[in-house]
C-alpha positions as CSV (number, residue, x, y, z in Angstrom):
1,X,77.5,372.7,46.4
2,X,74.0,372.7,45.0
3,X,71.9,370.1,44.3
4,X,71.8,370.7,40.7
5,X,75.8,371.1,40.4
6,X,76.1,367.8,43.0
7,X,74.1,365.8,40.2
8,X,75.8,367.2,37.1
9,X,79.3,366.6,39.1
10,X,78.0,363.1,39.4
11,X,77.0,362.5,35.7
12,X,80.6,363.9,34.9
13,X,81.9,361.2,37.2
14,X,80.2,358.5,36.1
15,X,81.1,359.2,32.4
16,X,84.6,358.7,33.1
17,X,84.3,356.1,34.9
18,X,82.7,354.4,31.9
19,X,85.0,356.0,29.4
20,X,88.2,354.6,31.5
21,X,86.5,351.0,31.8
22,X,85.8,351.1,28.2
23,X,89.3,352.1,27.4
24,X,90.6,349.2,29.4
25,X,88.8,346.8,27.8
26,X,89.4,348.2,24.1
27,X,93.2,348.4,25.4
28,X,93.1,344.3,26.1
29,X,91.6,343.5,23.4
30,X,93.9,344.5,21.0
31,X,96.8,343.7,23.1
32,X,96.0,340.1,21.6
33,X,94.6,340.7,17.8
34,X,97.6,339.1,16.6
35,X,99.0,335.6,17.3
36,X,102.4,334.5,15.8
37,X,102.7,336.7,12.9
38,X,98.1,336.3,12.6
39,X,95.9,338.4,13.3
40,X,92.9,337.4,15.0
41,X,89.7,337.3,13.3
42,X,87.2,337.9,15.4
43,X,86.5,336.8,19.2
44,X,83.4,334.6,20.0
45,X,80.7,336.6,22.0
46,X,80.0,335.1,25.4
47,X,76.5,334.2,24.5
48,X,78.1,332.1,21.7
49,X,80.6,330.0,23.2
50,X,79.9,326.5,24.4
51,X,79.8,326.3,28.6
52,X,83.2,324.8,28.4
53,X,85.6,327.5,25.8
54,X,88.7,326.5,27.4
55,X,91.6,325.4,25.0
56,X,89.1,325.8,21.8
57,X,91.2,327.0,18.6
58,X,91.7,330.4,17.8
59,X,89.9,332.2,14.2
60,X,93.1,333.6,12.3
61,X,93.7,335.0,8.8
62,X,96.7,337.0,7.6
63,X,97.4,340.7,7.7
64,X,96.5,341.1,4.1
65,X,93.2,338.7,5.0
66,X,92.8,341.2,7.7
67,X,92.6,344.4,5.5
68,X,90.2,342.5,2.8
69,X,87.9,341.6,6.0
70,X,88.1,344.7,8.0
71,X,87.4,346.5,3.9
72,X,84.7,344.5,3.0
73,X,82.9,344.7,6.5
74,X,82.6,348.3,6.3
75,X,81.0,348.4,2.9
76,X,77.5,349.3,2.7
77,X,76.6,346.2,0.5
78,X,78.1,343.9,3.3
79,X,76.2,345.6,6.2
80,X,72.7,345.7,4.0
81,X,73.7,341.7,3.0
82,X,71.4,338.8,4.9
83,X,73.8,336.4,6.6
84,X,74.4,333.5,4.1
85,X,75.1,337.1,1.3
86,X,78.0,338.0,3.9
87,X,79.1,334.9,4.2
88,X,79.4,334.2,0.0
89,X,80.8,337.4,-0.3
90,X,83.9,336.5,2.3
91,X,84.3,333.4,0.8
92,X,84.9,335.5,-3.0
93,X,86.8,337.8,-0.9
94,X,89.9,335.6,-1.4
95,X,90.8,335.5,2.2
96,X,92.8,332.8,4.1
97,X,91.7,331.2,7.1
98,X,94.0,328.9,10.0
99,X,93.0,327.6,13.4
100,X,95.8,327.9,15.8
101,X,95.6,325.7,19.1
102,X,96.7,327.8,22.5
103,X,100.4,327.0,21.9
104,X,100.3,328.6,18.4
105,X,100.3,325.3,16.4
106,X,97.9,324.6,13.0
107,X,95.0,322.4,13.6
108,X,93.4,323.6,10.5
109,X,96.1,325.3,7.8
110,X,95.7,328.0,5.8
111,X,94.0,327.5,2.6
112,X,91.7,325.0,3.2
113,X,88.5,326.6,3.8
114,X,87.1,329.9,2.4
115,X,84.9,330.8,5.1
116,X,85.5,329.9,8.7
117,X,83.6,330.4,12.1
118,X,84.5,331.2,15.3
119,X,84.6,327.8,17.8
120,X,80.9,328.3,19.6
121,X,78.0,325.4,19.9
122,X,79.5,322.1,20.8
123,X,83.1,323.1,20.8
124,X,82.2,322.9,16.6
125,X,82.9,325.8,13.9
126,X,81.1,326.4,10.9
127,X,83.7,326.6,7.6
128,X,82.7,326.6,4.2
129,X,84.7,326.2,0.6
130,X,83.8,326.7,-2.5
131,X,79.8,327.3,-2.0
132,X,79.5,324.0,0.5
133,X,79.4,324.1,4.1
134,X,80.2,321.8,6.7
135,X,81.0,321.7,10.5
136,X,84.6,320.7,12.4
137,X,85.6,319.4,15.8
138,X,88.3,321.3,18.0
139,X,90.3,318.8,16.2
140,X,90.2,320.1,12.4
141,X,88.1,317.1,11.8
142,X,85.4,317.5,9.2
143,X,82.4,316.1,11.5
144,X,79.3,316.9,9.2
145,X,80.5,317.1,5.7
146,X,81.4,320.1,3.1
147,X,77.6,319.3,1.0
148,X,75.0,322.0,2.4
149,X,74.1,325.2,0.9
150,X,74.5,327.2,4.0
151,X,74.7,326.2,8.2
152,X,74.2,328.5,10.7
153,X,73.7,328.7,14.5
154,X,70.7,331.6,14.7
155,X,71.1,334.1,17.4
156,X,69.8,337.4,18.6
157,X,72.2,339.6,20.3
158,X,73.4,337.8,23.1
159,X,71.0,334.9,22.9
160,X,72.1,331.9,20.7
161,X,70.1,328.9,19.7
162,X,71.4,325.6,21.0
163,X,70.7,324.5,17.7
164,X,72.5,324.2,13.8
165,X,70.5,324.6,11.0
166,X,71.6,323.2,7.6
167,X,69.9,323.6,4.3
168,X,70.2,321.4,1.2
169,X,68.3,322.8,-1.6
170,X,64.8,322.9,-0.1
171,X,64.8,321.0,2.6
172,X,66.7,322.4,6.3
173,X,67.8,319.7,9.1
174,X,68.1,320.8,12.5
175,X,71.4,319.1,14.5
176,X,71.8,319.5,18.3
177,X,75.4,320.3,19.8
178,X,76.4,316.9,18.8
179,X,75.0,317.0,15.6
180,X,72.6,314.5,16.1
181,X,69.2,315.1,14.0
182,X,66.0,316.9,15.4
183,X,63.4,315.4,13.9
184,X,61.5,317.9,12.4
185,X,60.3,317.1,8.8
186,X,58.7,319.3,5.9
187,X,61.1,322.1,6.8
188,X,61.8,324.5,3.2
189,X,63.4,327.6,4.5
190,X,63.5,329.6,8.2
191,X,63.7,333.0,8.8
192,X,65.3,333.9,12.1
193,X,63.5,337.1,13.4
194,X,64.1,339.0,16.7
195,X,64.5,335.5,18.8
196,X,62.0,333.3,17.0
197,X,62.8,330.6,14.3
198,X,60.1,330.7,11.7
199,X,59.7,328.2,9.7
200,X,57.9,326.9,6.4
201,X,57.1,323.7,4.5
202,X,57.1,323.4,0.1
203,X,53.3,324.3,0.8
204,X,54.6,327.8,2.2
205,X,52.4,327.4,5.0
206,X,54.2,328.6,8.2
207,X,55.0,327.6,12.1
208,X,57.7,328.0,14.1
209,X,60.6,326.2,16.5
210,X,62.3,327.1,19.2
211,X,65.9,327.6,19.7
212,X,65.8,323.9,20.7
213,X,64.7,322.7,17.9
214,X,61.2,322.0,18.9
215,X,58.6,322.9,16.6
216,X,55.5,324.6,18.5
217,X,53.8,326.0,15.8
218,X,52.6,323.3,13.3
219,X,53.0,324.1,9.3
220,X,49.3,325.5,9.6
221,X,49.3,329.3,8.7
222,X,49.3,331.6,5.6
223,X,51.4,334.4,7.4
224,X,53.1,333.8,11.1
225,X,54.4,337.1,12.7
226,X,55.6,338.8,15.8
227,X,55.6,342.1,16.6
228,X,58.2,343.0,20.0
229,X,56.5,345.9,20.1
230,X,53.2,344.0,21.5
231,X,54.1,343.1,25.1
232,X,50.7,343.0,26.7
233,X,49.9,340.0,24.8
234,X,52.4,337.5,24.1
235,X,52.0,336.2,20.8
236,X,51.9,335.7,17.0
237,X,49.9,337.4,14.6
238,X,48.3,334.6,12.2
239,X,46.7,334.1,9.2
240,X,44.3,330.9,8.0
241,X,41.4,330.4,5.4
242,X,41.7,333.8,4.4
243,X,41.3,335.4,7.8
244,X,43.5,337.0,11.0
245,X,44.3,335.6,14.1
246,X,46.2,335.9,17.0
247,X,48.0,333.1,19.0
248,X,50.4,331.5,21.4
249,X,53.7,330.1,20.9
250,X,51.9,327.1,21.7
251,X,49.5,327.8,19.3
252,X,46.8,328.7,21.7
253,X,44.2,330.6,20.0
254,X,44.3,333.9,21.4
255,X,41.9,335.5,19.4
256,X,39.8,333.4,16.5
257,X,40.2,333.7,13.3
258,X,37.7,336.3,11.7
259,X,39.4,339.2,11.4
260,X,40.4,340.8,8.0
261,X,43.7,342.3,8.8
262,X,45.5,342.7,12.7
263,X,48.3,345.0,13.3
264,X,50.9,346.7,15.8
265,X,51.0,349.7,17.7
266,X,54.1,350.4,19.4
267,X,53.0,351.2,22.4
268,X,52.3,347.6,23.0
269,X,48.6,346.8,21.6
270,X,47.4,345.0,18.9
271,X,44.4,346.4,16.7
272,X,42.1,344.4,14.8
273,X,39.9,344.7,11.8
274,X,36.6,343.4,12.1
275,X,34.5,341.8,8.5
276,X,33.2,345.4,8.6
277,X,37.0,347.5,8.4
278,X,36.4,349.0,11.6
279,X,38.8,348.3,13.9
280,X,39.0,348.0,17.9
281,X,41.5,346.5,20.6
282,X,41.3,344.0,23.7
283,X,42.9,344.5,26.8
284,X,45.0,341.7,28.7
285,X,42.1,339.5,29.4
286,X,40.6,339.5,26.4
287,X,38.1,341.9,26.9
288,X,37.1,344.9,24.3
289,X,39.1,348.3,25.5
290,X,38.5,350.3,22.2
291,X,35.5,349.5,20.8
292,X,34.9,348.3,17.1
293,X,33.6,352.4,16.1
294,X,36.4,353.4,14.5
295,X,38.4,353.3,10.8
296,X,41.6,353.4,12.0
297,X,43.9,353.1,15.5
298,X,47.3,354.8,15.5
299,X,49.4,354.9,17.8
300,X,51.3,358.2,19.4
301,X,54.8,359.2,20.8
302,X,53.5,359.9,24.3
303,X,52.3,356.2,24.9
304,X,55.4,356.3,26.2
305,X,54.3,358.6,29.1
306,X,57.3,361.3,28.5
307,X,54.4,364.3,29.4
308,X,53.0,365.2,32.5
309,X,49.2,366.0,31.0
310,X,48.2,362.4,31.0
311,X,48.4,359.9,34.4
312,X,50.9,357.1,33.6
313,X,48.4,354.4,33.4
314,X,46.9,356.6,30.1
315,X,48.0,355.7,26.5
316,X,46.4,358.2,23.5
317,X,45.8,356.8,20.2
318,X,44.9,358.7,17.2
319,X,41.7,357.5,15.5
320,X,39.8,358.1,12.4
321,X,36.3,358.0,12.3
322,X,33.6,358.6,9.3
323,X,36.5,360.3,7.5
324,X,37.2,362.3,10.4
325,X,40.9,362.7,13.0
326,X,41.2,362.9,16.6
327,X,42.7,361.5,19.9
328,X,41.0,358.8,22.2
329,X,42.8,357.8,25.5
330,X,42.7,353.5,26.4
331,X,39.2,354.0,28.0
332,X,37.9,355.3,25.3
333,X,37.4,358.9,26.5
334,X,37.5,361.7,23.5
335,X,40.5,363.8,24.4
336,X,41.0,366.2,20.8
337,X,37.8,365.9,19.2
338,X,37.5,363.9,15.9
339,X,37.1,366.9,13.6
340,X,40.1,367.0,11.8
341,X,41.4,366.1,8.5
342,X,44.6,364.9,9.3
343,X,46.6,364.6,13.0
344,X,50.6,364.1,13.5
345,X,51.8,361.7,16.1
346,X,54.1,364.3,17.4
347,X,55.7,367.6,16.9
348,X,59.3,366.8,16.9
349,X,62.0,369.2,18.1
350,X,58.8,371.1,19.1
351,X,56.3,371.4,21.9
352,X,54.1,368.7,23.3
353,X,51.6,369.0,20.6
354,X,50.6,367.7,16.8
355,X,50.5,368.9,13.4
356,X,46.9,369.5,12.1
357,X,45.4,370.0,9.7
358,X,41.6,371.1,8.5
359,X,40.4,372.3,5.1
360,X,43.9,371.7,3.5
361,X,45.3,374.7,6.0
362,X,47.6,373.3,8.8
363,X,48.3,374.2,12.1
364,X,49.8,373.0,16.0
365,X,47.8,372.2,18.7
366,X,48.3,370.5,22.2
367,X,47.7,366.7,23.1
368,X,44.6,368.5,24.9
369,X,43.5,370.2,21.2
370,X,44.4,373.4,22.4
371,X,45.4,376.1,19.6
372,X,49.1,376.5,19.6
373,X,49.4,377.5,15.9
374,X,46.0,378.7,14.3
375,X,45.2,376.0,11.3
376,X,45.4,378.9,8.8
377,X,48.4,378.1,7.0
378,X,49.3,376.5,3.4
379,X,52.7,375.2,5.3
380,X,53.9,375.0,9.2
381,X,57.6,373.8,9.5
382,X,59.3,371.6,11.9
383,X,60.4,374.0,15.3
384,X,63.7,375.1,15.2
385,X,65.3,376.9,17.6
386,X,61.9,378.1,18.8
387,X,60.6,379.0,15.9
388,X,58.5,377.8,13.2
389,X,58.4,378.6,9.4
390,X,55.0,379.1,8.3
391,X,53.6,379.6,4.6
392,X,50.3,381.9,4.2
393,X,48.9,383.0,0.5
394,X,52.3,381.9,-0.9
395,X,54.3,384.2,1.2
396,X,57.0,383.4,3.9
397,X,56.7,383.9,7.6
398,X,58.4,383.2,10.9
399,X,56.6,382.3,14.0
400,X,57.3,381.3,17.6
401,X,56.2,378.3,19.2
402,X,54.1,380.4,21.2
403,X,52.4,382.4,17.9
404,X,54.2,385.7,18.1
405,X,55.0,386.9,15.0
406,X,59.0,387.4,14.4
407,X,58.5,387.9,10.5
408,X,55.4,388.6,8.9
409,X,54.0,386.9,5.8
410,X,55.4,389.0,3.1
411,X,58.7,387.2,2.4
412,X,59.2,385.3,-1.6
413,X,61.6,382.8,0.4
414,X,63.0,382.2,3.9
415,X,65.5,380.1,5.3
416,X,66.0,378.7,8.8
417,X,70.0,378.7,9.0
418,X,69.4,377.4,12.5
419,X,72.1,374.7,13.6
420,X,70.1,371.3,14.9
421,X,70.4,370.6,18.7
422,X,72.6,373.7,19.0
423,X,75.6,372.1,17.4
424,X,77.5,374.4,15.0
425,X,80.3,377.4,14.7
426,X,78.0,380.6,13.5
427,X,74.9,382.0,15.4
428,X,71.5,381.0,14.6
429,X,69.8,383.5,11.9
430,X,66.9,383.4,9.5
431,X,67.8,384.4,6.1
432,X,64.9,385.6,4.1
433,X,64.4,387.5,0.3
434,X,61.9,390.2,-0.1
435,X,61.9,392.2,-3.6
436,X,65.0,390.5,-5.0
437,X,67.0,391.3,-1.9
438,X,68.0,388.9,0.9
439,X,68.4,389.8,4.6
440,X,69.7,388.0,7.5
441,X,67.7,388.3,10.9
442,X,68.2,387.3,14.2
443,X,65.3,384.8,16.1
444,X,63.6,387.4,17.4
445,X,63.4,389.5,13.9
446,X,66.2,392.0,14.4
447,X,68.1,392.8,11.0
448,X,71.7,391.2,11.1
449,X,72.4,392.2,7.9
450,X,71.1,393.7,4.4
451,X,71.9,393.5,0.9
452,X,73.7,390.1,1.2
453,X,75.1,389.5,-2.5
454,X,73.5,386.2,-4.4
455,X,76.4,384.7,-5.0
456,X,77.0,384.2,-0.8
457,X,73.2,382.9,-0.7
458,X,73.9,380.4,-3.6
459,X,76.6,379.5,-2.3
460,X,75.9,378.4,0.8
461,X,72.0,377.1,0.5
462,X,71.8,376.8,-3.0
463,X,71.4,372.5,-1.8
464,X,68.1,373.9,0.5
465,X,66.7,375.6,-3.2
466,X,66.8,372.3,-5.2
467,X,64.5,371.3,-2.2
468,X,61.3,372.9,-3.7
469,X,58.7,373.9,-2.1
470,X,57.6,372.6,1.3
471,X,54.7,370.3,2.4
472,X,53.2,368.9,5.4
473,X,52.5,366.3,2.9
474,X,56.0,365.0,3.6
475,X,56.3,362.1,5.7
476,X,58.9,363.7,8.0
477,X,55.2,365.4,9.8
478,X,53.4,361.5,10.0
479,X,50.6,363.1,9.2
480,X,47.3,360.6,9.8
481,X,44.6,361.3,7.2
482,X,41.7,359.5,6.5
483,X,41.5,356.6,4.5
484,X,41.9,353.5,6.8
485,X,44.9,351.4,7.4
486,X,47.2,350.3,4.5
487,X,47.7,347.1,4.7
488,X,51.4,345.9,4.9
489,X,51.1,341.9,4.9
C-alpha cells in the first residue's frame, strides 16, 4: 500500500469511527426524550449544570408542547431573536411546562409557568409567567419572586457565568448561586458578548464584570469593545473625551487616549488612527510595527499563512497610501507596490493572487504583484473550474487562470454553467450567444453544441439574466479602494 492510499485509508477510518460514536450518542439520547407519557425538553449542557446534577428535576412539556417548541425553534424569527425575544415568544407559544423528580413525580405541575429553564446554577431554574420572571429551588419553591423583566445565567458555548442577572426596568442585580446580591450599583442594561459582560449605567457610559460578578471596568467609557479576533494584545477597545483607547480588563491603559478611531484586523492586530487619519500598528510590547505613513491597514486572507511564498512569521496587509493600493508585510517591507486603485484580499476559488484594478480596468495578480490576468478588462469574474469570465469593450470572453484564451472577446453574453466545488449531475460547459445564437462549449473551447433553441436557454438560466450586468464593484471581490477606513462605531 502506498503512502498516499495508507493515509486516505486512514481518513476513511477515522470518519467512521466518528460517524459510529456519533450515532451512539444520538441513539441514547433519544432513547430517553420521553418520560411517563413527556417528552423531555431539552437536556442541560455540561458547562451549565451545577458541580453536583444528581437527582435535579427533569424540563418536560407535552407532545403537542413538543411540536409547538421543536416548530417555533426552527423558524427564522426565533433563530434571528436575542435571548429575552426567544424567551417571550415561548411563553405566547402557549406551551406547558412540568418538573418531574427521578421517580416521575410533579414537583412543579403543568400549567403554572409559561417559560421554564433547565436545573443549572445553584441547583435553581429560571421560569417565567405572564411577562415576570423568577427563580426555583429543586423543590418547586419560588426562591426569588415572579417581578423581573427578564433573568438570565450568560454563557458562551460551554462557558457559563457563575452568576444570575435580573433586570427590573432599568436597573439589573447580579445574584450568586445562592442568590445572594453582588453589589454592583448603577447597572442599566448588559450585553453579553463572546465571554465578556458589558455593562452600562443611566449615563450610558460603559465597563464591564466578570462572570463573577466583579466589575473591572468602571462606568468610565463612551464605547467598550472586544474584538476575538485581536489575540496579540489582550484587551478592550475604548472610547473617552471624544478619543480612542485601548485597555485591559483591569483597565490598564494599553494605549492612551488620542486616537480618532482604532479597529480590528483579523489576523490578530489592532490599527490605530492617529489626530492626522493616518493609521499605523504596535507590536506586543508596545512598540510601532507599521508606521503612522499610511490611509488605511487591511487585513488579507493569507495572514493566516495557508501559502508557501511568505515565511510563517510574515503577515501582508493591504495599505492605502496618497490615494494609492498595495501590500506591506509586518516589517514594513513593500511587497506589491502601492500603485494601484483598488486590491482584493483574495481571489476565491482561484489562485493565490488578488483582484486589481488600475484606470477602472481590472485584472489578477500574485501576492508577489506578478501579472496573472493583464488589468485590461471592464469585468474579470470569480475562477471557476479554471476559468475566468472576462469582459473587454462590452464583449464576452473566457480565460484560464493561467491567461490562455479559451473564447475570445466577441461573445453578446456568456455563461459559466460550471457546477461549484465539482458537485452536480451534467458536465461542466460554458454557454455563450453570438449573433442571436447560443452555443455550448467545453472548458477548453471545443463546441458541444450549436443552435440551442431560446426557450432551453430561458429556461434553465433565465434567474442568471435578471442578474444584470457584472461588476467587480460587487462586494463578493472585497475590493479595497481608496478612501480611508469607514468608520463602524
Amino acid at each position: 500500500m502506498s503512502y498516499r492510499k495508507f493515509l486516505n485509508w486512514i481518513e476513511k477510518r477515522n470518519i467512521l469511527i466518528v460517524y459510529f460514536l456519533f450515532s451512539i450518542t444520538i441513539s441514547a439520547f433519544c432513547q430517553v426524550d420521553k418520560i411517563a407519557g413527556y417528552e423531555i425538553v431539552k437536556k442541560s449542557p455540561l458547562g451549565y449544570l451545577p458541580k453536583d446534577s444528581k437527582n435535579l428535576p427533569i424540563l418536560v412539556t407535552t407532545t403537542e408542547g413538543q411540536k409547538s417548541l421543536a416548530t417555533l425553534e426552527d423558524s427564522i424569527e426565533y433563530m434571528n431573536a436575542k435571548p429575552k425575544q426567544r424567551n417571550s415568544m415561548i411563553a405566547q407559544g402557549g406551551i406547558e411546562y412540568a418538573y418531574l423528580d427521578n421517580n416521575h413525580n410533579f414537583v412543579v405541575p403543568l400549567g403554572v409557568y409559561d417559560f421554564a429553564d433547565n436545573f443549572g446554577l445553584g441547583r435553581k431554574a429560571i421560569v417565567a409567567n405572564k411577562g415576570k420572571y423568577g427563580i426555583i429551588d429543586e423543590f418547586g419553591r419560588l426562591v426569588l419572586p415572579l417581578e423581573y423583566d427578564f433573568i438570565e445565567q450568560p454563557s458562551i458555548w460551554s462557558n457559563y457565568a457563575n452568576i444570575f442577572l435580573a433586570t427590573k426596568q432599568d436597573t439589573v442585580k447580579i445574584f450568586d448561586e445562592n442568590l445572594n446580591v453582588i453589589p454592583t450599583e448603577g447597572i442599566a442594561s448588559y450585553w453579553d458578548w463572546d465571554g465578556n459582560l458589558f455593562v452600562a449605567d443611566k449615563k450610558n457610559k460603559v465597563g464591564l464584570i466578570d462572570y463573577n460578578g466583579k466589575q473591572t471596568i468602571p462606568f468610565l467609557y463612551d464605547t467598550l469593545y472586544k474584538e476575538h479576533s485581536v489575540p496579540r494584545i489582550s484587551g478592550f477597545i475604548a472610547k473617552k473625551d471624544g478619543f480612542y483607547g485601548f485597555v485591559s480588563s483591569n483597565n490598564e491603559v494599553i494605549q492612551p487616549f488620542k486616537y480618532n478611531y482604532i479597529y480590528a484586523l483579523k489576523g490578530g492586530y489592532a490599527v490605530y488612527i492617529d489626530q492626522n487619519n493616518k493609521v499605523g500598528i504596535y507590536d506586543e510590547s508596545g512598540k510601532i510595527m507599521i508606521p503612522f505613513d499610511y490611509d488605511a491597514i487591511y487585513s488579507t486572507w493569507y495572514n493566516n499563512h495557508r501559502t508557501k511564498e511568505f515565511p510563517a512569521n510574515t503577515d501582508i496587509f493591504i495599505v492605502e497610501k496618497d490615494g494609492k493600493i498595495g501590500t506591506i508585510d509586518n516589517k514594513n517591507n513593500v511587497i506589491i507596490p502601492i500603485i494601484y486603485d483598488g486590491l482584493s484580499s483574495w481571489v476565491e476559488y482561484g489562485p493565490e493572487a488578488h483582484f486589481v484594478k488600475n484606470n477602472d480596468k481590472y485584472g489578477i495578480i500574485s501576492h508577489r504583484g506578478e501579472i496573472i490576468i493583464p488589468i485590461e478588462y471592464d469585468y474579470v469574474g470569480i475562477p471557476q473550474g479554471g476559468v475566468v469570465l472576462v469582459i473587454k469593450n462590452g464583449k464576452y470572453g473566457v480565460l484560464s487562470w493561467k491567461n490562455k484564451e479559451v473564447l475570445p472577446c466577441i461573445y453578446d453574453k456568456i455563461i459559466l454553467d460550471i457546477p461549484w466545488l465539482g458537485f452536480g449531475d451534467e458536465k461542466p460547459k460554458i454557454v455563450a450567444l453570438q449573433q442571436n445564437v447560443w452555443k455550448y462549449f467545453d472548458l477548453n473551447g471545443k463546441v458541444l453544441q450549436s443552435n440551442v433553441s431560446l426557450k432551453v436557454i430561458n429556461d434553465k438560466y433565465d434567474y442568471i439574466f435578471k442578474w444584470g450586468e457584472p461588476s467587480n464593484e460587487n462586494h463578493d471581490f472585497d475590493l479595497k479602494q481608496k478612501g480611508g477606513i469607514i468608520r463602524e462605531r
